[in-house]
N, C-alpha and C positions, 0 to 999 in steps of 0.2 A: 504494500500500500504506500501509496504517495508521499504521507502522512503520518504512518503510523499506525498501530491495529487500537488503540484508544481512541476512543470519541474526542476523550479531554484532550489529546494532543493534536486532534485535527479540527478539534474546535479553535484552539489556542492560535491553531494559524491567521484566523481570522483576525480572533481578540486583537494580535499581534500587528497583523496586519494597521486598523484600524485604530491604532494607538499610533501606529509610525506616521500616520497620514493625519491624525490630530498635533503629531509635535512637530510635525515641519521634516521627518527625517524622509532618505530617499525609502524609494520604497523597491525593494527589490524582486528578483525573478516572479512566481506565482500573485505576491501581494498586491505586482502591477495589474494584474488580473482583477483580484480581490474589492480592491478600492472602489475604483467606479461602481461594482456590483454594491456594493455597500451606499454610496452615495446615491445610485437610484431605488433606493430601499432605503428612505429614515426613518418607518416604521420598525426598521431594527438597530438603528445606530445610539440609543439611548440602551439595549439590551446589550453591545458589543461591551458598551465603557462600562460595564457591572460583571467582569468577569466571573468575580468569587460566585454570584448568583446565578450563571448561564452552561460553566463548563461542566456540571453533572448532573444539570436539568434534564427531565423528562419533558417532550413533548406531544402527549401521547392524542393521534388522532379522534378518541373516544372525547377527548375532553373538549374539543371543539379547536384543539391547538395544530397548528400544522410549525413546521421545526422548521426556523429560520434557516439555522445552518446546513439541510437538507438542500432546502431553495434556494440559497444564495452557493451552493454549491453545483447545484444544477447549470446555474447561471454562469457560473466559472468553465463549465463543463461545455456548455454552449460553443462559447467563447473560442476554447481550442477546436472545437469539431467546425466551427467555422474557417477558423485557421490554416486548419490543417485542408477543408474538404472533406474531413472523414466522418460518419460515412461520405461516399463517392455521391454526389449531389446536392450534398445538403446547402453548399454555397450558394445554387443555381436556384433553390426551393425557398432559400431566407431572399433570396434577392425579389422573387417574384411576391413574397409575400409582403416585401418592403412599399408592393407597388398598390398594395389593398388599406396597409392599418400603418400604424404608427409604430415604432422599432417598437419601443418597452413591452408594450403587448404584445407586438411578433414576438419576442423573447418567450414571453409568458406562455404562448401558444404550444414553441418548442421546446419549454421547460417541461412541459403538462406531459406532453408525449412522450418525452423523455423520463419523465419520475413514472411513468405507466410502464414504459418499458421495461426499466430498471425493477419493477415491484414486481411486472410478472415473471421476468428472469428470476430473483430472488425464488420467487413462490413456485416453481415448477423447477428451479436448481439449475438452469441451463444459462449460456448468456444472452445478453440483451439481443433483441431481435431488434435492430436499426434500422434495417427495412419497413418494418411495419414498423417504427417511432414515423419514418419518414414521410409514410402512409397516414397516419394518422395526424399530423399536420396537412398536408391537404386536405384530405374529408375536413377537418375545422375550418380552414380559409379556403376550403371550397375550388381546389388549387391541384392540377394534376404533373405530376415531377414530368419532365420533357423526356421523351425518350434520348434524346443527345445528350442530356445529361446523366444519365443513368448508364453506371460502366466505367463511366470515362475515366481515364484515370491523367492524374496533371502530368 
């Protein structure tokens, strides 16, 4: 793991993060990532600066709570598959969707699909099926991936 096999230690990246970008310091590799996800999200930037409170929190779906650091990991996660292309389209799929809604939302859209993928990987023990994340972003914006982009590789 990236991170760590601890919550607390991959939480801490954030905290971490988001303390360097309150004191003025550079912010380095992943945390350059981290930051803006954190800044289009201040519904979490008052939970980041309470560390002692956040790194062995539960945020259990039943309580009506969804886990910041799930979501804002998503969002990091985005981030590189965008970068990368990987999966193979997903550039060509956030660009067309760029051309319907407004980014943040696009984000959200392929956050969704993304934490769905992820859970049903988890829950059937196999890995993520990115195909059908990719998939299920267009069924939402209504958006069919191009055959020319599908394959391609850079």
């Amino acid at each position: 793991m990236l991170y760590g096999n601890k919550r607390e230690s991959y939480r801490q990246v954030f905290v971490d993060s988001w303390e360097a970008y309150r004191q003025g310091r550079p912010l380095a590799g992943v945390m350059a990532l981290i930051v803006p996800v954190i800044l289009r999200h201040p519904e979490y930037q008052a939970l980041l600066a309470n560390a002692d409170a956040v790194l062995d929190q539960d945020f259990p779906p039943e309580a009506g709570q969804s886990n910041p650091f799930m979501h804002m990991a998503l969002h990091v996660s985005l981030e590189e598959f965008l970068a990368l292309d990987q999966p193979v389209g997903i550039a060509a799929l956030y660009a067309q969707g760029r051309e319907k809604i407004e980014a943040h939302a696009l984000q959200h859209v392929f956050v969704e699909c993304l934490g769905e993928a992820i859970w049903q990987a988890q829950r059937y023990g196999k890995a993520p099926d990115f195909a059908a994340m990719l998939d299920c972003v267009g069924r939402r914006l209504a958006l069919t991936r191009r055959d020319e982009d599908v394959g391609k590789r850079p």
